[in-house]
C-alpha positions as CSV (number, residue, x, y, z in Angstrom):
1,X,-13.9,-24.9,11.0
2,X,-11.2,-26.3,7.8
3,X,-10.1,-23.2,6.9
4,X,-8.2,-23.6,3.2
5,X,-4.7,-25.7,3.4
6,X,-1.5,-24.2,2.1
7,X,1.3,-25.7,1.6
8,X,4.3,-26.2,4.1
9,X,8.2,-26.1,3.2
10,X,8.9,-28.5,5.7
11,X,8.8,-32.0,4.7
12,X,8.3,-33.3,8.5
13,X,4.4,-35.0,9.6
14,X,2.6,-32.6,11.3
15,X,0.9,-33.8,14.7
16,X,-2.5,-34.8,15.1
17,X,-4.1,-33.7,18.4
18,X,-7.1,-34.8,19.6
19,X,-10.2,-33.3,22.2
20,X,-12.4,-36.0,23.6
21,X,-14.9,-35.7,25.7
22,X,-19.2,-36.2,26.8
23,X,-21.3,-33.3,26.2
24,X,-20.9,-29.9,27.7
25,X,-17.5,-30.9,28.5
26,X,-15.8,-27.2,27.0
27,X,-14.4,-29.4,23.4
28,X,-15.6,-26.6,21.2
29,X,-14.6,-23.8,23.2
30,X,-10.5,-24.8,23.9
31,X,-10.1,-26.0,20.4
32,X,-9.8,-22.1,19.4
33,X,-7.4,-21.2,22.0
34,X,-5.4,-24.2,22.0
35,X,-5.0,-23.5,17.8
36,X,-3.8,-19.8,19.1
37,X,-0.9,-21.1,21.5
38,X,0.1,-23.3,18.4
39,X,0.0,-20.9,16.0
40,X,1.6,-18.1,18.5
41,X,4.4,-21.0,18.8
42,X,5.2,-20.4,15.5
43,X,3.0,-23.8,14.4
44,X,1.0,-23.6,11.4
45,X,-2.4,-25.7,13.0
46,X,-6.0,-26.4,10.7
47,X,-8.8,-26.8,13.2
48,X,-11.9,-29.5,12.6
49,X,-14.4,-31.8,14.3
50,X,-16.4,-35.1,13.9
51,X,-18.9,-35.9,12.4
52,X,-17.9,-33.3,10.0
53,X,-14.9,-31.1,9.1
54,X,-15.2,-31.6,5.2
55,X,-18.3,-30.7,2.9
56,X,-19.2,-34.1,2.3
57,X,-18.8,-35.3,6.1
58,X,-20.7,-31.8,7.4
59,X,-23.9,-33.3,5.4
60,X,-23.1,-36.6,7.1
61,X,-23.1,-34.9,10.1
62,X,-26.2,-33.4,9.6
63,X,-28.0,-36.8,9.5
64,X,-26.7,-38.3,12.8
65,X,-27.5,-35.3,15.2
66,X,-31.1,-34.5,13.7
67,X,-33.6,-35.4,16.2
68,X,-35.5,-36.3,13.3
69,X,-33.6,-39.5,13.3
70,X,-34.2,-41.0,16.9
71,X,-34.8,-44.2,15.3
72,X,-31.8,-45.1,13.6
73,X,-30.0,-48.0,13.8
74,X,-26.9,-48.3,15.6
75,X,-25.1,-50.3,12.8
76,X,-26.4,-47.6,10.6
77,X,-25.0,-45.1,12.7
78,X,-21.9,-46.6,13.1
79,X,-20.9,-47.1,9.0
80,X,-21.9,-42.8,8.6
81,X,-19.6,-42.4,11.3
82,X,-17.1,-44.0,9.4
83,X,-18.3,-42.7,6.1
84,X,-17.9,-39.1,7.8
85,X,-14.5,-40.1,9.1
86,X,-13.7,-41.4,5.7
87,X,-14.0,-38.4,4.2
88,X,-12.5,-36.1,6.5
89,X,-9.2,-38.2,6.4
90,X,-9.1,-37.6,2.9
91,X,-9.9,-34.1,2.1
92,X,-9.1,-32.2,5.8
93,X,-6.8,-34.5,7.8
94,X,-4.2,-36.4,5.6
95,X,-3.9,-33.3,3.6
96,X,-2.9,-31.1,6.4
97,X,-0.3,-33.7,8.2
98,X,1.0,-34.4,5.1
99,X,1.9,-30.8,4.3
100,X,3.2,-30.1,7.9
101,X,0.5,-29.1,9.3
102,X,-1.0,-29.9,12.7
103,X,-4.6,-30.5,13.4
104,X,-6.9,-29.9,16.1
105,X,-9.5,-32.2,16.1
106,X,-12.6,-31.8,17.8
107,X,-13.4,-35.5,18.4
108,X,-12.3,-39.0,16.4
109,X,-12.2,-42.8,16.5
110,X,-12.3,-42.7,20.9
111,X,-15.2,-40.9,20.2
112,X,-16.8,-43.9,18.3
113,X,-15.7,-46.3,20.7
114,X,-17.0,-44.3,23.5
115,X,-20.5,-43.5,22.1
116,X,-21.4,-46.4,19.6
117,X,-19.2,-49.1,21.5
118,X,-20.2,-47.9,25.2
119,X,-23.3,-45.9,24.1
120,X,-24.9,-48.1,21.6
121,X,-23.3,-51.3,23.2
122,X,-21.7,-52.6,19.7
123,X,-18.8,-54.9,19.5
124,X,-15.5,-52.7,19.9
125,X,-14.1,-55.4,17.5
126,X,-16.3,-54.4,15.0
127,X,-15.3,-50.8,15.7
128,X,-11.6,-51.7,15.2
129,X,-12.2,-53.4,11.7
130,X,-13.5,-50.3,10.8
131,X,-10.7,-48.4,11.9
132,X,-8.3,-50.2,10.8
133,X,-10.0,-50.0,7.2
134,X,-10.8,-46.5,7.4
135,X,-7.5,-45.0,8.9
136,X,-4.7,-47.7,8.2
137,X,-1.9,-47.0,10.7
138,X,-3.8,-43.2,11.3
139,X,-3.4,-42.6,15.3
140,X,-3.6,-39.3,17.0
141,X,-0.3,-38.1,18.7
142,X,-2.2,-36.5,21.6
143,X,-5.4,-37.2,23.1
144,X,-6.9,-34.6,25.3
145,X,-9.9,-36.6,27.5
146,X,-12.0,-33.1,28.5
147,X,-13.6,-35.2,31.8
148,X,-16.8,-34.3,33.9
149,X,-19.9,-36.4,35.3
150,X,-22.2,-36.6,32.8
151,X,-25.0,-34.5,35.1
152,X,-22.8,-31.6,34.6
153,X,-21.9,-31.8,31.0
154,X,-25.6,-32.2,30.4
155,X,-26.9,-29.4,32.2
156,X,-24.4,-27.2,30.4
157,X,-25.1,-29.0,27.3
158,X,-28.5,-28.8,27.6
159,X,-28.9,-24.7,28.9
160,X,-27.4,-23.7,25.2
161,X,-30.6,-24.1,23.7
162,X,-32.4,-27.4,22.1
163,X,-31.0,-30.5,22.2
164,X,-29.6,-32.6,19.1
165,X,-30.0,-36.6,18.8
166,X,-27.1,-36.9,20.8
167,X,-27.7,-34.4,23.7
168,X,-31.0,-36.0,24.0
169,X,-30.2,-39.0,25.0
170,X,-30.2,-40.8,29.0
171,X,-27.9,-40.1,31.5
172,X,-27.3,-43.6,31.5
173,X,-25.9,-43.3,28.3
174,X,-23.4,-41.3,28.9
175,X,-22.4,-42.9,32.1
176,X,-21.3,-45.5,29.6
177,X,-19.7,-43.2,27.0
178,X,-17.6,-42.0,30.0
179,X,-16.6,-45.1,31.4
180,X,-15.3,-46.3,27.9
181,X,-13.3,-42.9,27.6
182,X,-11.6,-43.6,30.8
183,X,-11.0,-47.1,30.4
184,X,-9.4,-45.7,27.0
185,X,-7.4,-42.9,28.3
186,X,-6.1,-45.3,31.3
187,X,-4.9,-47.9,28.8
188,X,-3.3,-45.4,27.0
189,X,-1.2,-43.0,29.3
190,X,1.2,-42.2,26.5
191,X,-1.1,-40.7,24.4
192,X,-3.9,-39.2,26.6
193,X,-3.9,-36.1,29.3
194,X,-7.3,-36.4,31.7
195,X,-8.3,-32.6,32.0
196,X,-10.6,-32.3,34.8
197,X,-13.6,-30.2,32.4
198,X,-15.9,-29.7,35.9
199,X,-13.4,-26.9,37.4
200,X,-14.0,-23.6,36.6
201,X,-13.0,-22.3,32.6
202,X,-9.9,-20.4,33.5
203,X,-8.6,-23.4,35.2
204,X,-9.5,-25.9,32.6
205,X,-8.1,-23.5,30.2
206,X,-4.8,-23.6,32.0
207,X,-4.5,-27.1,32.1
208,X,-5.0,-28.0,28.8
209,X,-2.2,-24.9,27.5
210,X,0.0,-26.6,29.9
211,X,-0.1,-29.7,28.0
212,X,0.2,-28.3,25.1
213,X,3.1,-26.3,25.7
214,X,4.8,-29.7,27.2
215,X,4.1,-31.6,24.0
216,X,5.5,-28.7,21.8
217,X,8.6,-29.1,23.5
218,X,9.0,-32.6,23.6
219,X,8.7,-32.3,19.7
220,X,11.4,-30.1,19.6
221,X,13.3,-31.5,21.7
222,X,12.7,-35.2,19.5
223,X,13.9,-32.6,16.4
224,X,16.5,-31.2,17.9
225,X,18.0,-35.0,18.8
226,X,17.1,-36.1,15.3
227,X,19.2,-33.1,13.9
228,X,22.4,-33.8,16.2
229,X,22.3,-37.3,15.4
């Protein structure tokens, strides 16, 4: 998903735009056309996910959704995250912003507070530390919260074929991974959009290019008032 980075003549931070959400809620299938209304706005976007998104973080990856691994400790779990995340930030992420270039990013840090805070039931303060280590002042400047009941997402998840360690796990489970994205997303309006991932693709599709298109011109319009200035 990282294809190779090239440079960008202009020095101005590209944005960092994030899709949240349980499983089967559509992440991995808007990612590609929300990257084509960026690019087609004349945007130059890199696309990625977590766990994963550099060669190091992929083999990561690898280790926390093999079912061979039911048994691993959450703590454990938590720090590979974070090693993942590590890595990615270093070789995929920074790299990209710093050049210009937006990223897409199938899931980040929401996602660990979601699924090892409310999942796994660890301190959110430990999750933070970790963060704050990990990132620094790193914060995405979009957060798309792809939302369905978790029945849903898990039939769909589910009916592609055979679950990893994560689409095995309880409904219950993700009850609690949802609740902690909503509680998220409502205690940060200014940085989330709730898409409502149960309506039919076209329509969930349409949503999500709508707030695309309204961030891309708010950033213009923040350039445009930083030109005039």
């Amino acid at each position: 998903m990282n294809p190779a980075i090239t440079a960008n003549p202009s020095p101005e931070r590209g944005r960092f735009i994030t899709l949240e959400g349980i499983e089967g809620a559509g992440k991995s299938t808007h990612i590609a056309h929300l990257a084509a209304l960026l690019a087609a706005s004349g945007i130059q976007v890199v696309t990625t996910r977590e766990p994963g998104g550099s060669p190091v973080a992929e083999r990561i990856r690898g280790l926390l959704i093999d079912r061979g691994n039911a048994g691993m400790d959450e703590t454990a779990e938590l720090l590979l995250m974070f090693a993942a995340r590590a890595e990615h930030l270093a070789k995929t992420i920074r790299p990209a912003l710093e050049s210009g270039i937006w990223v897409l990013c199938d899931r980040f840090t929401d996602a660990t507070y979601a699924y090892q805070g409310g999942g796994r039931g660890l301190d959110p303060a430990r999750i933070a530390l970790l963060e704050s280590l990990v990132q620094g002042e790193l914060r995405p400047d979009l957060t798309l919260l792809f939302d369905l009941p978790p029945e849903l997402g898990l039939a769909r998840a589910r009916g592609r074929g055979a679950a990893d360690r994560f689409e095995s796990e309880t409904l219950e489970f993700f009850e609690a991974v949802r609740a902690v994205y909503l509680e998220r997303a409502h205690a940060n309006p200014g940085r989330y959009r709730l898409i409502d991932a149960a309506a039919l693709l076209p329509v969930v599709s349409a949503q999500a290019n709508a707030e695309i298109r309204v961030f891309i011109e708010a950033q213009r319009r923040d350039r445009a008032g930083a030109i005039t200035s």
